[in-house]
MDAnalysis code that builds the backbone (N, CA, C; Angstrom):
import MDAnalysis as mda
import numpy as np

u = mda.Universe.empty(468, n_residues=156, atom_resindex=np.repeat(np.arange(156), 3), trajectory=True)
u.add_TopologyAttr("name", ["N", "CA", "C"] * 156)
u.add_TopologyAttr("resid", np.arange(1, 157))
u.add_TopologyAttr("resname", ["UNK", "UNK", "UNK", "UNK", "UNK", "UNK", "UNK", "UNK", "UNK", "UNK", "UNK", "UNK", "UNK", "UNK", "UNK", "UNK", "UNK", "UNK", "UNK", "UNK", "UNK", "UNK", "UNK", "UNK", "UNK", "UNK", "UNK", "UNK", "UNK", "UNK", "UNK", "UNK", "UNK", "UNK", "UNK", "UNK", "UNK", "UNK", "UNK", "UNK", "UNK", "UNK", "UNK", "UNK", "UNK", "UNK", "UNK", "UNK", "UNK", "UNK", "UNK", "UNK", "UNK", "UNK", "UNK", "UNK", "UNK", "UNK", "UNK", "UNK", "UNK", "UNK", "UNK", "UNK", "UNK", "UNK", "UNK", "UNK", "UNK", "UNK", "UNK", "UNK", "UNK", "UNK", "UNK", "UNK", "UNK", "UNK", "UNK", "UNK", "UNK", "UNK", "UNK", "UNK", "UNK", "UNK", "UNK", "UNK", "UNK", "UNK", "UNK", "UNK", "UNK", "UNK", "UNK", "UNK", "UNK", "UNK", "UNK", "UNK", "UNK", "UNK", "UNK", "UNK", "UNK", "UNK", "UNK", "UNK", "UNK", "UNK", "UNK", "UNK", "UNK", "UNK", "UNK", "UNK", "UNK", "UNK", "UNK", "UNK", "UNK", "UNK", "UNK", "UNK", "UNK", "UNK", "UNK", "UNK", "UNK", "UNK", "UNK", "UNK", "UNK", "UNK", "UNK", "UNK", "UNK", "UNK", "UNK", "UNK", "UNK", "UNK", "UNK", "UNK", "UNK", "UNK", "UNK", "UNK", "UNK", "UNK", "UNK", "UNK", "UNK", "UNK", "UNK", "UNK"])
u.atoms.positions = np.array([
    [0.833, -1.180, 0.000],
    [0.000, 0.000, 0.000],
    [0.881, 1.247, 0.000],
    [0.530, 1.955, -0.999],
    [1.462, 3.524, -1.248],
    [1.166, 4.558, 0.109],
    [1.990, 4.741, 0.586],
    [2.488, 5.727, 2.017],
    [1.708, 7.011, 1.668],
    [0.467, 7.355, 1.889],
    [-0.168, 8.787, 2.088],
    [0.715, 10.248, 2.389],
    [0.490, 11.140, 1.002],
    [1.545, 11.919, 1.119],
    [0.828, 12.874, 1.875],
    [1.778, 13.705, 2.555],
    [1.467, 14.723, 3.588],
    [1.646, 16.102, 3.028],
    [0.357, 16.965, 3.402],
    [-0.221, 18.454, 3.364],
    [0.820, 18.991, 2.627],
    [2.050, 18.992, 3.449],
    [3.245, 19.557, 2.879],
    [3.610, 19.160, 1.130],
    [3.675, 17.762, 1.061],
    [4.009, 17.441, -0.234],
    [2.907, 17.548, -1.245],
    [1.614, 17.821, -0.860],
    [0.426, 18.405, -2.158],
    [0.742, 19.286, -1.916],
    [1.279, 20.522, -1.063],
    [1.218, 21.674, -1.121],
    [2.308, 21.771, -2.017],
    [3.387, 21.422, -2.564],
    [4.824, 21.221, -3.388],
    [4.634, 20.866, -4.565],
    [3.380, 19.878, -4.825],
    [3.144, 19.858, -5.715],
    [2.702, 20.262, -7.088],
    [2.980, 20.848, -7.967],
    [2.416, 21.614, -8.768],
    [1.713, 21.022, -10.455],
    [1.912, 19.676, -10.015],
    [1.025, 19.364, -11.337],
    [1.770, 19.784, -12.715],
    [0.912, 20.242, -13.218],
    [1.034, 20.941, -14.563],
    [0.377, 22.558, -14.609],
    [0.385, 22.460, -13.412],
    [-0.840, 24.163, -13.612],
    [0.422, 25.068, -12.912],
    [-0.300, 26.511, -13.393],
    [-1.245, 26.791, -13.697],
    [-1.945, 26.393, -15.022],
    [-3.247, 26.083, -15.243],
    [-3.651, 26.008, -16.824],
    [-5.071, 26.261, -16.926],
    [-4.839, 27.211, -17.667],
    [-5.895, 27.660, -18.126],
    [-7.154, 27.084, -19.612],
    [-8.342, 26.849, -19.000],
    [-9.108, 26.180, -19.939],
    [-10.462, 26.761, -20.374],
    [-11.072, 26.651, -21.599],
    [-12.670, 27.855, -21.744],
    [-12.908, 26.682, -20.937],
    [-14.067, 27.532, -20.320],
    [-15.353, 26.842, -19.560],
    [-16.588, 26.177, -20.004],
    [-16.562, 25.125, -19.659],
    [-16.726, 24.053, -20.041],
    [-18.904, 24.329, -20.155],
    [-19.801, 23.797, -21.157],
    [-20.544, 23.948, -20.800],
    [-21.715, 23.889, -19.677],
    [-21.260, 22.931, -18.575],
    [-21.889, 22.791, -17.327],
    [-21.715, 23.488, -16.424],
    [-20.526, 24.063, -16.494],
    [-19.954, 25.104, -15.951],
    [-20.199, 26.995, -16.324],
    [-20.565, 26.476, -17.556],
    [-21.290, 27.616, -18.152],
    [-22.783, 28.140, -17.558],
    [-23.596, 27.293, -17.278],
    [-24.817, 27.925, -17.385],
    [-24.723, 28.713, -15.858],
    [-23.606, 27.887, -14.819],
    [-23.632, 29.024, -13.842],
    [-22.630, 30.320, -13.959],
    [-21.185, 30.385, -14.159],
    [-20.627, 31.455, -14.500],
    [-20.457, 32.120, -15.505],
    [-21.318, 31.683, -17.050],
    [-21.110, 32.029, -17.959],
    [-19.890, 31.550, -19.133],
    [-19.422, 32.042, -20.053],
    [-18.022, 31.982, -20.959],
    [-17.283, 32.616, -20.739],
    [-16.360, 31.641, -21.174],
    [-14.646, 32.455, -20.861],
    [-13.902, 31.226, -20.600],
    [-13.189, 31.448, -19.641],
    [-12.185, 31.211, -19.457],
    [-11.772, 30.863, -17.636],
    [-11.127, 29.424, -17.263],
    [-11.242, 29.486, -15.998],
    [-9.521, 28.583, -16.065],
    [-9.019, 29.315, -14.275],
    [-7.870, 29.137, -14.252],
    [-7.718, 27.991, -13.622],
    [-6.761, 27.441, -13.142],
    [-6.823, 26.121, -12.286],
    [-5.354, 26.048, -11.819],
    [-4.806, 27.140, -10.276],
    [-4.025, 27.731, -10.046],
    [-2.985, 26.070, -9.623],
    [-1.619, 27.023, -9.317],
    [-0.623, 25.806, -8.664],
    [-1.547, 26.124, -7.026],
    [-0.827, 25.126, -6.710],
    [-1.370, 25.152, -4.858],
    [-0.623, 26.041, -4.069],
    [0.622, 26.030, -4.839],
    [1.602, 27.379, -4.069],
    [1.637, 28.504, -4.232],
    [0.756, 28.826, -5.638],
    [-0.061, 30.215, -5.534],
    [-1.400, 30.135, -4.482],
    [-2.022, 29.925, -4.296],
    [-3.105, 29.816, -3.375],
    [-2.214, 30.323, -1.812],
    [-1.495, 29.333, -1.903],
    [-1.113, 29.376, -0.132],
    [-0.491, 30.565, 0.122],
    [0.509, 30.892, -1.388],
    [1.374, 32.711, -1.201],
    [0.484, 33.849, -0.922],
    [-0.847, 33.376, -1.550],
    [-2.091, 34.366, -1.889],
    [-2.674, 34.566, -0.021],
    [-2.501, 34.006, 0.605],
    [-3.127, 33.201, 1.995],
    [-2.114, 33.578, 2.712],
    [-0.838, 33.283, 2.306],
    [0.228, 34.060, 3.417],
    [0.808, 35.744, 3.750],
    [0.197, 36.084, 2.364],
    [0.028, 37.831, 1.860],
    [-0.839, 38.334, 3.515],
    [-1.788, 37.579, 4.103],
    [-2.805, 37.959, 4.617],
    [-2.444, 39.207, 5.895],
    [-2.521, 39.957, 5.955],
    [-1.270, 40.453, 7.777],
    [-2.621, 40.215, 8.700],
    [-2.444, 40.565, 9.809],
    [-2.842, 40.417, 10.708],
    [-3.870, 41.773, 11.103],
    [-4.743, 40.915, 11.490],
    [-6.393, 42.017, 11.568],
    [-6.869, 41.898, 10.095],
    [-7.053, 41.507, 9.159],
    [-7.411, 41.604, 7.760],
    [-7.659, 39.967, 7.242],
    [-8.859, 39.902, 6.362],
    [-9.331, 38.536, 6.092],
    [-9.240, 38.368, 4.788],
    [-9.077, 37.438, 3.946],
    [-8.929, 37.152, 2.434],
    [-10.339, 36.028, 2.324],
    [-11.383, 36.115, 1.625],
    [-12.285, 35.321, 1.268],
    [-11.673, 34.472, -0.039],
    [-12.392, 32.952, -0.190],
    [-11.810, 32.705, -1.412],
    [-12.464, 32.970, -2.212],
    [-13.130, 33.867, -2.228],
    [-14.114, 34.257, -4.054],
    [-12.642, 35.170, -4.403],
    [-12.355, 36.284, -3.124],
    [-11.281, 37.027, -3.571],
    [-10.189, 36.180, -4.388],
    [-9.651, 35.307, -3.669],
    [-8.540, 34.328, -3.974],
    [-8.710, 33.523, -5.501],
    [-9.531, 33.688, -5.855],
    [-10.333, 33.305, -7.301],
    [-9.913, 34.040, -8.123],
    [-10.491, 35.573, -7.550],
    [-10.771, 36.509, -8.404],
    [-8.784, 37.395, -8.664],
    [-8.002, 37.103, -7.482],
    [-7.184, 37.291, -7.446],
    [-5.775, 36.062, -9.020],
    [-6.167, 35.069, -8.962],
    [-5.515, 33.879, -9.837],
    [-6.530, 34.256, -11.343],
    [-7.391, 34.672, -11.407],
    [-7.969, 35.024, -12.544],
    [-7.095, 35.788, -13.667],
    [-7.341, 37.469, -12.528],
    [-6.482, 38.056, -13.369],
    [-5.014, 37.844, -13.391],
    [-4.187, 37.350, -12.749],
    [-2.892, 36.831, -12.624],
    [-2.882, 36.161, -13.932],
    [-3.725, 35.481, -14.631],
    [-3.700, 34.201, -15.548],
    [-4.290, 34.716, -16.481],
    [-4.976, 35.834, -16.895],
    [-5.476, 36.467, -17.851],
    [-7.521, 35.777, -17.770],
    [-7.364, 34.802, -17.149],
    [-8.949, 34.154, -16.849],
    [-10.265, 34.529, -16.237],
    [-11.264, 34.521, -16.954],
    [-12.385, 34.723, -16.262],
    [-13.037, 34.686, -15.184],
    [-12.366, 33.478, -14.533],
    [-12.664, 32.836, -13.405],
    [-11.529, 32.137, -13.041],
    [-11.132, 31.718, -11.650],
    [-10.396, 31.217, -11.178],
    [-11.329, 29.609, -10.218],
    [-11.443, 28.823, -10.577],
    [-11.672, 27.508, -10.522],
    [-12.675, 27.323, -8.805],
    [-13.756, 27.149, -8.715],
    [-13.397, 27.314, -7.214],
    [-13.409, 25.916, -6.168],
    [-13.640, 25.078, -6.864],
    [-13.727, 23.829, -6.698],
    [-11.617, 23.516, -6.429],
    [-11.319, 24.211, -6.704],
    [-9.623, 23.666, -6.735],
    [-8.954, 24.580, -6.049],
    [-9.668, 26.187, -5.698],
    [-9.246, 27.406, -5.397],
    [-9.371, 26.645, -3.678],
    [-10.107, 26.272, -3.336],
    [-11.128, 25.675, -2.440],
    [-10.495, 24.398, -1.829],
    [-9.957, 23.580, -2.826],
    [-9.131, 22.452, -2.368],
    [-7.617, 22.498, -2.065],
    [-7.337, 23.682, -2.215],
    [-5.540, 24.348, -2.139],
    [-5.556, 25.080, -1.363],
    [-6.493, 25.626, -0.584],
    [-6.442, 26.367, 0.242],
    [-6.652, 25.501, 1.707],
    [-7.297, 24.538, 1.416],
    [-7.720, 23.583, 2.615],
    [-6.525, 22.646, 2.599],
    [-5.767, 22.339, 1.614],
    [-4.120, 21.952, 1.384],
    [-3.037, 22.709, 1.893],
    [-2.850, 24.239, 1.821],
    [-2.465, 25.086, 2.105],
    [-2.411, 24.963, 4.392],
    [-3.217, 25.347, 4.505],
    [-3.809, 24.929, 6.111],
    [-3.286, 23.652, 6.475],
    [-3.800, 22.829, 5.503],
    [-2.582, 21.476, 6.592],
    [-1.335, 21.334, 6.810],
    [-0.899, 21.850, 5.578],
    [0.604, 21.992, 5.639],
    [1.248, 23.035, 6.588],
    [0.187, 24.048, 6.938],
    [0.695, 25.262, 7.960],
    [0.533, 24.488, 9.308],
    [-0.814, 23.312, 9.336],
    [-0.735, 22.919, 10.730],
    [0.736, 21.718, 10.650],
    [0.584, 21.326, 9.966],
    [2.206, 20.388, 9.736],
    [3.251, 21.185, 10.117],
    [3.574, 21.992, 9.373],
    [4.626, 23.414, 10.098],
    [4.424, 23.662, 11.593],
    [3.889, 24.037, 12.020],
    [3.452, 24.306, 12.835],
    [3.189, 23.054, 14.484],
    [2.855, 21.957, 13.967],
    [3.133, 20.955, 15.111],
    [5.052, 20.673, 14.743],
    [5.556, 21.076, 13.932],
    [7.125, 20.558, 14.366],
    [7.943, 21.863, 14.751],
    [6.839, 23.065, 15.155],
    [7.681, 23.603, 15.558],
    [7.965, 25.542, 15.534],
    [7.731, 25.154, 14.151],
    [7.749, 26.816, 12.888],
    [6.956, 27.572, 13.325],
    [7.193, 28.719, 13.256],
    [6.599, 30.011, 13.874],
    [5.964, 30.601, 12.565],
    [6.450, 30.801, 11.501],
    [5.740, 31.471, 10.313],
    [5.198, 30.661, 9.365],
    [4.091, 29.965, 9.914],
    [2.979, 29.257, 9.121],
    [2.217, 30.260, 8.495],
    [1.523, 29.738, 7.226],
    [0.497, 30.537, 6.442],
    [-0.507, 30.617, 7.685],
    [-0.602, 31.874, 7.831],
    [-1.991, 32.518, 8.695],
    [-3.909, 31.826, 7.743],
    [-3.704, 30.604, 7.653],
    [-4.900, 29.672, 7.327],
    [-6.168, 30.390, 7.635],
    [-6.039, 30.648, 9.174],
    [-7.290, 31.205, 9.711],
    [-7.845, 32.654, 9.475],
    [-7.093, 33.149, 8.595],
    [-7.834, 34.447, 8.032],
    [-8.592, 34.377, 6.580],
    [-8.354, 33.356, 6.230],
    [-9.167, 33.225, 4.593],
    [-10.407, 32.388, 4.810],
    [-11.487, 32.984, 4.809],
    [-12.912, 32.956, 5.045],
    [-13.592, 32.320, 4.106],
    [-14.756, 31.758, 3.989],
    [-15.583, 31.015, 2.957],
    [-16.639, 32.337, 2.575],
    [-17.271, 32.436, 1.820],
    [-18.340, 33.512, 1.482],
    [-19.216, 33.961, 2.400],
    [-19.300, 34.980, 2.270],
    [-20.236, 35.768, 3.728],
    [-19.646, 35.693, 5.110],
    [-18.218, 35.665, 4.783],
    [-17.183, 35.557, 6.050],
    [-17.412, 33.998, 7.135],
    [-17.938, 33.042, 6.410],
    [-18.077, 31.635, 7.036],
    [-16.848, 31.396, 7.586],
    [-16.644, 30.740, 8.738],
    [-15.356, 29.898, 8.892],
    [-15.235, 29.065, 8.542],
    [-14.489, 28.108, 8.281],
    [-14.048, 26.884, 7.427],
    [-13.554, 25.641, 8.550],
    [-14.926, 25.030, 8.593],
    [-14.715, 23.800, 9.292],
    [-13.599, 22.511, 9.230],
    [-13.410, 23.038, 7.617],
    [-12.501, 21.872, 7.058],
    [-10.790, 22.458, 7.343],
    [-10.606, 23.380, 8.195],
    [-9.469, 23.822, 8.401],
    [-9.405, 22.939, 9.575],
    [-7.443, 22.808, 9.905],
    [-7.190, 22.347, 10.942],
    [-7.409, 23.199, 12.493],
    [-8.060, 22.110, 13.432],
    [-8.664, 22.256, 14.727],
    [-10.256, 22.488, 14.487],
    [-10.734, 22.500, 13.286],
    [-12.256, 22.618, 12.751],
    [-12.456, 24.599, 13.274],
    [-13.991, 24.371, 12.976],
    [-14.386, 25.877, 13.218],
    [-13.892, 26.380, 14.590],
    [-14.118, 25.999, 15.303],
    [-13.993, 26.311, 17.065],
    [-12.594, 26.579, 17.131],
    [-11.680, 25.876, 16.386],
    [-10.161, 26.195, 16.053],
    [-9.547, 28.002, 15.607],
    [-10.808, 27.917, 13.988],
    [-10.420, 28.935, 13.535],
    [-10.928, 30.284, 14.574],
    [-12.227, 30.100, 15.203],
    [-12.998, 30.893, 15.690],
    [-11.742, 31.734, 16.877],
    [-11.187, 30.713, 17.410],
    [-10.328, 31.081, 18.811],
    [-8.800, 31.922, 18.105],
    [-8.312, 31.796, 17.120],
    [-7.438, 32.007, 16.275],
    [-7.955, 33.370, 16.062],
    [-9.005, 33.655, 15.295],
    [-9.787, 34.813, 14.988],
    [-9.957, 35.617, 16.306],
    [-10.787, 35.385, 16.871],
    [-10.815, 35.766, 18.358],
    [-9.646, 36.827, 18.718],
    [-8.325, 35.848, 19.134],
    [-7.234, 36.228, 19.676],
    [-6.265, 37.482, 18.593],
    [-6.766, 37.465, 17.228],
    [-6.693, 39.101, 16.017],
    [-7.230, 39.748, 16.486],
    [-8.547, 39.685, 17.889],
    [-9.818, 41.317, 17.588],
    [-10.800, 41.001, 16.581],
    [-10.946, 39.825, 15.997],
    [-12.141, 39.650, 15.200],
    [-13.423, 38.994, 16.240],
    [-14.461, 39.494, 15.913],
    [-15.315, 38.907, 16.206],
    [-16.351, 37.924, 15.686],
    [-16.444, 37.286, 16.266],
    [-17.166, 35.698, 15.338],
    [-18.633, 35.495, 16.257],
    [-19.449, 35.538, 15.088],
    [-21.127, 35.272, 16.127],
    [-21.063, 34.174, 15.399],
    [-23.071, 33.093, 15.597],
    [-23.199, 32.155, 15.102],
    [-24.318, 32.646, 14.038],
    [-24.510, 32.079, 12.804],
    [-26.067, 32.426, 12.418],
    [-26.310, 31.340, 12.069],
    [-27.474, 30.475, 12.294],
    [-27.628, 29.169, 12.897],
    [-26.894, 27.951, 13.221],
    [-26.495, 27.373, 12.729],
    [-25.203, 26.568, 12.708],
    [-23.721, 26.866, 12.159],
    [-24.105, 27.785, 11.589],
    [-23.162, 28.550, 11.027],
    [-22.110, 29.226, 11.619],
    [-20.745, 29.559, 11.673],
    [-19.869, 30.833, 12.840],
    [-19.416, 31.724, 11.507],
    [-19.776, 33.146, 11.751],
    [-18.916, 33.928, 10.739],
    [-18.601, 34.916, 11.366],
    [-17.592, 35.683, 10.750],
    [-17.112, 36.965, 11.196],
    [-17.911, 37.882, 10.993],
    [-17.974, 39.103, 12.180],
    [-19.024, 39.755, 12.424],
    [-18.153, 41.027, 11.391],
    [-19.085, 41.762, 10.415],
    [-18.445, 42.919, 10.035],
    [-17.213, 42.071, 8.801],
    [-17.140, 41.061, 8.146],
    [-16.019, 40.214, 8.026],
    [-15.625, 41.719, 6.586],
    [-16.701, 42.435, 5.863],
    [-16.676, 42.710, 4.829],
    [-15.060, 43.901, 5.390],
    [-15.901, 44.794, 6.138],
    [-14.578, 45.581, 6.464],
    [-13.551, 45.273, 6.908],
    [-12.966, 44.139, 6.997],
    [-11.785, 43.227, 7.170],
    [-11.074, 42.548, 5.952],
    [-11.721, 42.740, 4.699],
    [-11.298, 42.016, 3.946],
    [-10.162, 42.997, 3.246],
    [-9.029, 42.279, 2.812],
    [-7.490, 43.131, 2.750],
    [-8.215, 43.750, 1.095],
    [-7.589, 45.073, 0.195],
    [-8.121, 45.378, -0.174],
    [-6.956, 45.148, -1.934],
    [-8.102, 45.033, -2.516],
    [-7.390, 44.655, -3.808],
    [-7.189, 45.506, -4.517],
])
């Protein structure tokens, strides 16, 4: 059985991308034509480590950010989405051996300033992380988001 590679080594990984492809028709009827990017993972995480402190990066931004970088319509979000949650493990990997300058994970938000359960320590993780910036995090039903997240978001 092949040895499960670790956060760190998908995060290293770069495939063949960036690559850019038109959008595909299923993909069309929700964002329209053009053109969509499908970033390396180590752009995502540089995009995520840009973040300073007190200030939040959403990934629509992080999309919209690899778009124009790539000349593309759209930046993928299904992969924008999976490199960023790649990105975070590898910072918690960093980070349990030791390292002090991990990608700040817990400032890049899901839409409408959601926290991201699928980050390491889950929501209650990111929430206390957030917390300890001066952000404030309510619930709206099951949900935890940052209160005000819009005026936090770093500015493009």
């Amino acid at each position: 059985m092949a040895r499960r590679k670790t956060w760190r080594e998908k995060l290293a990984d770069n495939k063949d991308f960036p690559r850019v492809e038109k959008i595909s028709p299923g993909m069309a009827k929700k964002f329209g034509s053009g053109t969509i990017v499908i970033p390396r993972p180590s752009e995502v995480d540089a995009i995520m480590r840009s973040v300073p402190k007190g200030k939040l990066i959403s990934i629509n931004q992080i999309r919209e950010i690899v778009a124009e970088r790539h000349g593309a319509t759209i930046g993928c979000p299904i992969v924008v989405g999976i490199f960023a949650r790649t990105a975070a493990g590898a910072a918690a990997e960093d980070e349990a051996e030791g390292r002090k300058r991990i990608t700040p994970y817990w400032r890049t938000v899901k839409s409408g300033g959601e926290i991201n359960p699928k980050y390491p320590g889950g929501a209650e993780g990111q929430r206390e992380r957030l917390l300890a910036e001066g952000h404030e995090v309510v619930a709206k039903g099951k949900r935890l988001v940052v209160a005000d997240y819009e005026k936090k978001l770093v500015k493009r």
